[in-house]
C-alpha positions as CSV (number, residue, x, y, z in Angstrom):
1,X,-35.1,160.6,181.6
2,X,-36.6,162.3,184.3
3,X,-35.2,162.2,188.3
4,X,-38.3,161.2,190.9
5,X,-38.0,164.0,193.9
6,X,-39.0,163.4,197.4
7,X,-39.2,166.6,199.5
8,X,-37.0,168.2,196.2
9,X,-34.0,166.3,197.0
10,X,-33.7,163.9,193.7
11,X,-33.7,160.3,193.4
12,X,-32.0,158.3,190.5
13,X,-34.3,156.3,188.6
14,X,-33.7,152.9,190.7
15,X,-34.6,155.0,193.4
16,X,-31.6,155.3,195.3
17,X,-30.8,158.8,196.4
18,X,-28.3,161.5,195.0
19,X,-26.3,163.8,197.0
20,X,-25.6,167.2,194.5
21,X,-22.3,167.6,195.6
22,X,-21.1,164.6,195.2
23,X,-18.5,164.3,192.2
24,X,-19.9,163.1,188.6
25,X,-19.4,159.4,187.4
26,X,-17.0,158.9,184.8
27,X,-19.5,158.5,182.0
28,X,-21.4,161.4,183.8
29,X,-18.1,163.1,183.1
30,X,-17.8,162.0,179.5
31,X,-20.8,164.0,178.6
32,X,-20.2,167.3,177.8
33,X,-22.2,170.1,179.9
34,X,-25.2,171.6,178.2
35,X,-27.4,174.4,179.6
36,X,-30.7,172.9,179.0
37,X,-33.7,174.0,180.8
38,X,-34.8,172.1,183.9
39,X,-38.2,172.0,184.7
40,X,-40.4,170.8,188.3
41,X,-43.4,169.8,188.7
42,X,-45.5,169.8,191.3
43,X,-49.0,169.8,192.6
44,X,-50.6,173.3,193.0
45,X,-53.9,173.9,194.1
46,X,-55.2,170.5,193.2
47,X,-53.4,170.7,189.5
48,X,-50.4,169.9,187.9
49,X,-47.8,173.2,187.8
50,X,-44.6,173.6,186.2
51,X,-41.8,175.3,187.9
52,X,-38.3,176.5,186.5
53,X,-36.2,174.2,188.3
54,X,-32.8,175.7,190.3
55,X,-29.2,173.9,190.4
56,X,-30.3,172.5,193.6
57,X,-33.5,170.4,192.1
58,X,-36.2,173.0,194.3
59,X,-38.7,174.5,192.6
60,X,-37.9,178.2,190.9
61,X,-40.6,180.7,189.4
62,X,-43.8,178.8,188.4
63,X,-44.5,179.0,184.5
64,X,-48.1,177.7,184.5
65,X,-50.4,175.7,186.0
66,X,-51.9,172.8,183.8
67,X,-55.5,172.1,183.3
68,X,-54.6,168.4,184.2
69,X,-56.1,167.8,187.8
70,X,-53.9,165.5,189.8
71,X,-56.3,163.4,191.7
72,X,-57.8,162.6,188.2
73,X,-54.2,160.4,187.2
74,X,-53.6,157.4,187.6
75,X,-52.3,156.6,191.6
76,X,-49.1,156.4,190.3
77,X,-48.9,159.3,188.6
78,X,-50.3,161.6,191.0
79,X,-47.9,160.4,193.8
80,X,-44.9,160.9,191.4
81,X,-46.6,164.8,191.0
82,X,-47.6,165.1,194.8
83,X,-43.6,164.2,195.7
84,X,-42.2,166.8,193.2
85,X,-40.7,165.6,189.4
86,X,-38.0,167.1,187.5
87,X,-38.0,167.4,183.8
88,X,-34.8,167.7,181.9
89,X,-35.9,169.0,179.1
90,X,-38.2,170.9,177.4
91,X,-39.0,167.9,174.9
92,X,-39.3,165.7,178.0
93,X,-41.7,168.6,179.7
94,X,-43.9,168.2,176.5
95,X,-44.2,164.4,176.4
96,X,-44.8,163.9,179.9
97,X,-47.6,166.9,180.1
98,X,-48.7,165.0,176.4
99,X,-48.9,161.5,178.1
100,X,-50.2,163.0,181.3
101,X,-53.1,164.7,179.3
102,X,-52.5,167.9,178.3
C-alpha cells in the first residue's frame, strides 16, 4: 500500500496524518523490520519523477523521470502526483508507474 504525502509529511490511507516519531502500533510492531526500498514520486518539470525516498518521507536523489506527463492523468491521479506519493516497494513502484502508463 502506498502512503498519500502532503508537503512530504505522510498521510495514512484514511487520510488522517502520521507523526514519524510517534511509537509503532502493536501489529505495526508484530511485523518484523525489513530494509526495502522506498520510493517518492513527485511532479518534475511537468512529468512524473521518482525519487529515493529518506527515513523522514522527503524526497532523496531522483532516479528518473517518467515519460508519463502529469497533467495527462486522470484529476485524481495527478493531484496525488502534484502532493508527493510514496512507494513502498519496488513491486508497488512498477504497478503504479504500469497502471499510471508507463
Amino acid at each position: 500500500m502506498y502512503s498519500v504525502c502532503s508537503g512530504w509529511r505522510c498521510q495514512s490511507p484514511a487520510g488522517s496524518e502520521t507523526d514519524p516519531a510517534s511509537p509503532l502500533s502493536l501489529a505495526a510492531q508484530a511485523v518484523p523490520q525489513t530494509n526495502t526500498a522506498r520510493y517518492c514520486l513527485q511532479d518534475s518539470g511537468g512529468r512524473v519523477a521518482v525519487y529515493t525516498c529518506r527515513a523522514d518521507g522527503t524526497p532523496g536523489t531522483l532516479i528518473r523521470v517518467t515519460g508519463i506527463y502529469t497533467n495527462l492523468l486522470p484529476e485524481n491521479d495527478a493531484l496525488r502526483i502534484k502532493r508527493g506519493l510514496v512507494v513502498n516497494s519496488p513491486r508497488e513502484l512498477d504497478l503504479l508507474l504500469e497502471d499510471l502508463g508507463e
